[in-house]
C-alpha positions as CSV (number, residue, x, y, z in Angstrom):
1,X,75.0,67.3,108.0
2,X,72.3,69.2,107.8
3,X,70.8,70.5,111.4
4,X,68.4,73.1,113.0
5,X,69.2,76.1,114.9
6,X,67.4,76.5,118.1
7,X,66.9,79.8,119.4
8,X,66.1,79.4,123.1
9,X,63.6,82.7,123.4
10,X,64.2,82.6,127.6
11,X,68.2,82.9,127.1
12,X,67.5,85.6,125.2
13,X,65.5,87.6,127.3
14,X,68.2,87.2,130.2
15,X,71.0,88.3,127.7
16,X,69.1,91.6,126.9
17,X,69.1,92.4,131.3
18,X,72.1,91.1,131.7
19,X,73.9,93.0,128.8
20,X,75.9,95.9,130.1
21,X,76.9,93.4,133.0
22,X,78.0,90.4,130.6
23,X,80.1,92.8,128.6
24,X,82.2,94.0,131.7
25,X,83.1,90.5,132.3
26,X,83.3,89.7,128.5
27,X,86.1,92.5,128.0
28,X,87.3,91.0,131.4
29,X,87.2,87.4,130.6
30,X,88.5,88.0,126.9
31,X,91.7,89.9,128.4
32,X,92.7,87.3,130.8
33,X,92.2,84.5,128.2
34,X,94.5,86.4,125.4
35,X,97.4,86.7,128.2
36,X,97.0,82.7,128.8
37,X,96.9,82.1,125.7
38,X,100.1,84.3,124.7
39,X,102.0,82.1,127.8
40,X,100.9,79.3,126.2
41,X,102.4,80.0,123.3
42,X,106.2,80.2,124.9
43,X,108.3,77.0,123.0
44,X,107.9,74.4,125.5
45,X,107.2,70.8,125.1
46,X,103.6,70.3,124.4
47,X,101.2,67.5,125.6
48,X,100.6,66.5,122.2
49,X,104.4,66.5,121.1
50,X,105.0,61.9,120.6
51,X,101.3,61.3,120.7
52,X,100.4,61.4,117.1
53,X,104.3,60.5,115.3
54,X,103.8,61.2,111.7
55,X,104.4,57.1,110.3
56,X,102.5,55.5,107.9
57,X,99.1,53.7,109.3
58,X,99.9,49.8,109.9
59,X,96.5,49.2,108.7
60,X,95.9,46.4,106.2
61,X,92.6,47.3,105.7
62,X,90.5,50.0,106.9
63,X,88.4,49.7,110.7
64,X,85.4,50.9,109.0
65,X,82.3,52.6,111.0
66,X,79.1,53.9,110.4
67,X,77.7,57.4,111.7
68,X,74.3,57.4,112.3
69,X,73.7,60.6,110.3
70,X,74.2,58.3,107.1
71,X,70.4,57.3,107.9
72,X,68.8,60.0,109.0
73,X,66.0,60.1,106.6
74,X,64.8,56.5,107.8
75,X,65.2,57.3,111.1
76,X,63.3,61.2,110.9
77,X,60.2,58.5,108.9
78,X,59.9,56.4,111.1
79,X,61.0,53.4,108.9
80,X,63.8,52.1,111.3
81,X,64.3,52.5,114.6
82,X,67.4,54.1,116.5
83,X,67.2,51.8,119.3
84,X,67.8,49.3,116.9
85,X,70.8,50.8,115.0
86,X,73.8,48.7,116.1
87,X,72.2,45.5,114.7
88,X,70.8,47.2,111.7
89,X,75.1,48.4,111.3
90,X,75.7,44.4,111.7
91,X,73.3,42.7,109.7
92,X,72.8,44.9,107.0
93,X,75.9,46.5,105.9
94,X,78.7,44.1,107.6
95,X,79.8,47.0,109.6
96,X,81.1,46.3,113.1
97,X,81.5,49.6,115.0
98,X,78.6,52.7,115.4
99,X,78.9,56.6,115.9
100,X,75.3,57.5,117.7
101,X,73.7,60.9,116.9
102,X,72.6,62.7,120.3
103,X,69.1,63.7,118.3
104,X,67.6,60.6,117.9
105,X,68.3,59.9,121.6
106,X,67.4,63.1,123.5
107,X,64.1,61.3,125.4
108,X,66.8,59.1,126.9
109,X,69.5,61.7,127.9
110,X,69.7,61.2,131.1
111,X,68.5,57.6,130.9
112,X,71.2,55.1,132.5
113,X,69.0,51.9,132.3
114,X,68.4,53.0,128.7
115,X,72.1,53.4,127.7
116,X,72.5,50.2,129.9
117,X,70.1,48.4,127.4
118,X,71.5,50.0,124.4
119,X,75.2,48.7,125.3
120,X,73.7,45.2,125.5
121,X,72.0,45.2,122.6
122,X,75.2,46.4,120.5
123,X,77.5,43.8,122.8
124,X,75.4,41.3,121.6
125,X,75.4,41.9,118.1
126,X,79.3,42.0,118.6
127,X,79.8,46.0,117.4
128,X,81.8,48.1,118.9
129,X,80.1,52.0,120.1
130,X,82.6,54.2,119.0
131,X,81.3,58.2,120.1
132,X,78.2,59.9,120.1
133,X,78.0,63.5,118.2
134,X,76.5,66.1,119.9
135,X,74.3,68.8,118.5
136,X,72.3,71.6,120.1
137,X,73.6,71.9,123.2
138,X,74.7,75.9,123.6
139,X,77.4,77.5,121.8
140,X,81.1,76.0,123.7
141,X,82.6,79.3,122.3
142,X,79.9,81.8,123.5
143,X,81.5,84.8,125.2
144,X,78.8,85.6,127.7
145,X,80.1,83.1,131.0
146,X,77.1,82.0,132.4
147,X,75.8,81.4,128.7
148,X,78.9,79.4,127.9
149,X,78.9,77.3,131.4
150,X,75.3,76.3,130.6
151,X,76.3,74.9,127.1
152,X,79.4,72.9,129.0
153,X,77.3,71.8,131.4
154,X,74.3,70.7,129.0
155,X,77.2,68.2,127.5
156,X,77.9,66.4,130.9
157,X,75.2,64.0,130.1
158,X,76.1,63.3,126.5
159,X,80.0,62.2,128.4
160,X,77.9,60.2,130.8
161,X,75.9,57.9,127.8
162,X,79.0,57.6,126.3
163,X,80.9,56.1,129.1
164,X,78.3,53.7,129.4
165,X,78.1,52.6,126.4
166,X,82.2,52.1,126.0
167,X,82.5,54.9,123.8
168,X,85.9,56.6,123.5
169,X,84.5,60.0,122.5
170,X,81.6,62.5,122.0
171,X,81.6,64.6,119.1
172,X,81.1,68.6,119.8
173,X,80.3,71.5,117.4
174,X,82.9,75.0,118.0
175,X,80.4,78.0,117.3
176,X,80.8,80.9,118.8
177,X,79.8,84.7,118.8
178,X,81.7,87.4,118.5
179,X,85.1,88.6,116.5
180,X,88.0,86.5,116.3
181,X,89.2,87.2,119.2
182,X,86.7,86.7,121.5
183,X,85.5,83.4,119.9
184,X,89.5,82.1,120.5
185,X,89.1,83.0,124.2
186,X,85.5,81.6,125.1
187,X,86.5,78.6,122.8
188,X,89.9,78.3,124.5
189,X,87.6,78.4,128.2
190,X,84.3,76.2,126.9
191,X,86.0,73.6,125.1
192,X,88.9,73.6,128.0
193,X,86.4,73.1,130.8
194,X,84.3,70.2,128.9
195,X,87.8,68.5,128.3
196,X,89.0,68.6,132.0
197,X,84.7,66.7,132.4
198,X,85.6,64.2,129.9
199,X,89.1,63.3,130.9
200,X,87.6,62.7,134.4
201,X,85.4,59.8,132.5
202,X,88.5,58.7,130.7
203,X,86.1,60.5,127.5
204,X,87.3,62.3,124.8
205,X,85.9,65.8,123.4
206,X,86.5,65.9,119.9
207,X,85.9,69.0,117.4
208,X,84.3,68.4,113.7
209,X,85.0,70.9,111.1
210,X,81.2,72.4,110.7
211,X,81.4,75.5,108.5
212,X,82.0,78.9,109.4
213,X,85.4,79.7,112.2
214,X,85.0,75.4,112.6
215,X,86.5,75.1,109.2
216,X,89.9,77.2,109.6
217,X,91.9,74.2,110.3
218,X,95.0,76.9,111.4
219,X,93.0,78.4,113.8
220,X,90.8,75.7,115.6
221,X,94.2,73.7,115.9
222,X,95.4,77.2,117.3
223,X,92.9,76.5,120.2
224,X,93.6,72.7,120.6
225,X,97.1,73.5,121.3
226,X,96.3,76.4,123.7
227,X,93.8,74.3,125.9
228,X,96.7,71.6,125.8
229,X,95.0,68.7,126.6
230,X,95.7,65.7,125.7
231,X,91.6,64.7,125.7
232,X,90.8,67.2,123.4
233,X,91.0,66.2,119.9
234,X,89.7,66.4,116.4
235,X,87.4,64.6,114.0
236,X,88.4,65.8,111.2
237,X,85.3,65.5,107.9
238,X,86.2,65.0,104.3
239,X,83.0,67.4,103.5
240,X,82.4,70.0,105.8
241,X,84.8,72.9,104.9
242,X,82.4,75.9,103.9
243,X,83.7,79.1,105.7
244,X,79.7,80.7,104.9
245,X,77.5,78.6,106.5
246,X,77.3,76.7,109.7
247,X,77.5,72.8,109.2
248,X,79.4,73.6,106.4
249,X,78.5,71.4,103.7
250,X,79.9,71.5,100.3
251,X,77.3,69.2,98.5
252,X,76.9,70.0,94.9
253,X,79.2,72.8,94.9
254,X,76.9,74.8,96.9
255,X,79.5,77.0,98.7
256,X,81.8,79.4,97.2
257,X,84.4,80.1,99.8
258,X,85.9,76.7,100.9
259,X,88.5,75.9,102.7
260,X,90.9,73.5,101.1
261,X,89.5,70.0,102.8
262,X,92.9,68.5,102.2
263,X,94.4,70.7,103.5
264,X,92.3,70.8,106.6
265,X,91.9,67.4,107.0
266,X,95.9,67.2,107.0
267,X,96.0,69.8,110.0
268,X,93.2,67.8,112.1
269,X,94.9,64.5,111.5
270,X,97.4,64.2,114.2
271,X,95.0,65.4,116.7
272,X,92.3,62.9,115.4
273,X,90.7,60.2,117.3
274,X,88.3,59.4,114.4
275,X,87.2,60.3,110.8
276,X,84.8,60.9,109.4
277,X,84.5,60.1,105.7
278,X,81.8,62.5,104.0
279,X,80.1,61.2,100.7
280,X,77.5,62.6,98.5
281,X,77.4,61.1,95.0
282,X,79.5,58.6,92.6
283,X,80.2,58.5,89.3
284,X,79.7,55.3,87.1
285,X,83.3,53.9,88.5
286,X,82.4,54.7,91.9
287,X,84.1,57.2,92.8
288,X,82.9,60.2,94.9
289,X,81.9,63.7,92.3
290,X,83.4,66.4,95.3
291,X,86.2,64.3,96.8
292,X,89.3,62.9,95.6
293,X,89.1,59.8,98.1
294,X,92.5,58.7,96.7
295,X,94.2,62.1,97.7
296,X,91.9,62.0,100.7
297,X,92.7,58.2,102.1
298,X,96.6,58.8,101.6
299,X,97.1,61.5,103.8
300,X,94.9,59.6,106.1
301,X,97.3,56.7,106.0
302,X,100.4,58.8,106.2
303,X,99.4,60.3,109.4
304,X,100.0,57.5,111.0
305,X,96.0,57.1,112.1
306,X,94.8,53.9,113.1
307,X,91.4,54.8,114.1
308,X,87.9,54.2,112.3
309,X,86.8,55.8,109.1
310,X,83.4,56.9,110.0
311,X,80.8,56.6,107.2
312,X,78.9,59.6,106.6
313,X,76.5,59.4,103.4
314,X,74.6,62.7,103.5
315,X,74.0,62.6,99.7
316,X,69.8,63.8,98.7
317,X,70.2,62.2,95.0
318,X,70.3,58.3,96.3
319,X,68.9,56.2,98.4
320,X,70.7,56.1,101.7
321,X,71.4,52.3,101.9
322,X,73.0,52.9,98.3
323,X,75.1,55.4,99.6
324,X,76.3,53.8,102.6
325,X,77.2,50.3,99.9
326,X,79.1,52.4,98.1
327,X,81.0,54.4,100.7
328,X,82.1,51.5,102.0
329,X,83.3,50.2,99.1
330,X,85.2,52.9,97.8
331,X,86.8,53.2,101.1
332,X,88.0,49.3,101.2
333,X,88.9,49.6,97.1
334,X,91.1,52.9,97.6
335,X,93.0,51.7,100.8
336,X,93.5,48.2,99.2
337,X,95.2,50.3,96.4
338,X,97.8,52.7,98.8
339,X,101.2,51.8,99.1
């Protein structure tokens, strides 16, 4: 999905003073966090080891969802309302279970009575809140600590709304600064603190592929298993597998290094508590121009998931209701077809 980058001018003023201090504790912190991370890598039984057993989904037709991002346009002019999104998921495309956008909510952050309201409203349309994805928070993989305990911290109340509203997750981005190395430690130490938060609200934290490090399935599931815990997980996208550009989107063939979104989304799957099902344009049958939804649905079946398929439309050559219609039918027409 496409997003802004916010450059905070204050933060960046402190990193200049604070430079030749942060780096002592950077070379510090990235030491300590390459030992743990080596002892974590000793054989042993991991957390993860008969949560996800590789069977095929029991599924006879797909839980389907609808992510929030899949009307943005509307919601950006002013024609709907976000407040009203869980009946508009209902009433006008059959769907029965939502995954909120933290943008079109940030007045209401730390609004309980809001979320409150919000829950009643999708209780009483009878959909189900699923997770809300988070954007613009701080970098969770930023080496500098104080830097990378703020962005943590500025996701507390994003866990909060959630739990509220009976979500079982919130949706987080992976950036980082910094070589490889230092990105896996502060990663392995931002995303490791916000999990130990979430699991205390019974929350989950999970990662989207969103361009750039975000989109090396090998090595983001590298830091999964090394934070080893069991409320850290993945949302894996059909779409977002450029290794350029953050967010990561490969609409209309845009990017030029990509990572193969199969095979990512066959490395996220068995640490997946949703997924998301990126869509940009069809073809007179239906079917999605960019991704082999086939190919894409049966590995997603033989993971053994049983989650929801999120709906993602983020297509700019049709309307977005269009997009959504067909989505959602192309989802139900493929799984209807697997063995």
């Amino acid at each position: 999905m496409a997003k802004l980058a916010i450059v905070l001018s204050g933060k960046t003023k402190y990193f200049v003073v604070q430079r030749a201090c942060a780096m002592k504790k950077r070379r510090t912190f990235i030491k300590k966090a390459t030992l743990g991370a080596a002892a974590l890598s000793i054989p042993s039984k991991s957390l993860f080891g008969n949560l996800f057993p590789k069977t095929n989904s029991t599924m006879a037709q797909p839980k389907i969802s609808l992510a929030q991002w899949s009307l943005h346009r509307a919601l950006e002019q002013g024609v709907i309302n976000a407040a009203d999104f869980a009946g508009i998921a209902k009433n006008t495309y059959g769907i029965d279970a939502v995954e909120y956008v933290n943008q079109f909510y940030t007045d209401h952050a730390t609004d309980e009575p809001f979320w409150l309201s919000l829950k009643k409203r999708a209780d009483d349309e009878g959909v189900n809140s699923l997770l809300i994805m988070v954007d613009n928070e701080g970098d969770l993989g930023n080496p500098i600590d104080l830097e990378r305990k703020t962005a943590v911290e500025n996701h507390y109340k994003w866990v909060n709304a959630a739990k509220i509203l009976g979500c079982h997750s919130i949706r987080v981005n992976a950036f980082g600064q910094g070589n490889r190395p230092e990105t896996r430690a502060a990663l392995i130490s931002g995303l490791g603190m916000l999990a130990e938060y979430g699991a205390n609200a019974n929350i989950n934290v999970i990662i989207e592929n969103h361009g750039l490090h975000t989109s090396d399935a090998p090595f983001m599931v590298e830091i999964i298993k090394a934070v080893n815990n069991p409320f850290l997980g993945t949302l894996p996208d059909f779409g977002n597998w450029c290794l350029d550009t953050q967010w990561g989107s490969t609409q209309d063939h845009r990017c030029s290094n990509v990572f193969d979104r199969y095979q990512g989304v066959s490395d996220f799957l068995p640490f997946a508590k949703g997924v998301s099902a990126k869509s940009y344009a069809f073809d007179e049958t239906g079917n999605e121009t960019i991704i082999d939804y086939p190919k894409m649905l049966r590995l997603v079946k033989d993971s053994g998931f049983d989650g929801h398929i999120g709906i993602e439309f983020e297509g700019e050559h049709m309307g977005e209701p269009e997009g959504i219609r067909a989505t959602k039918a192309l989802i139900e027409k493929v799984w209807s077809n697997l063995d």
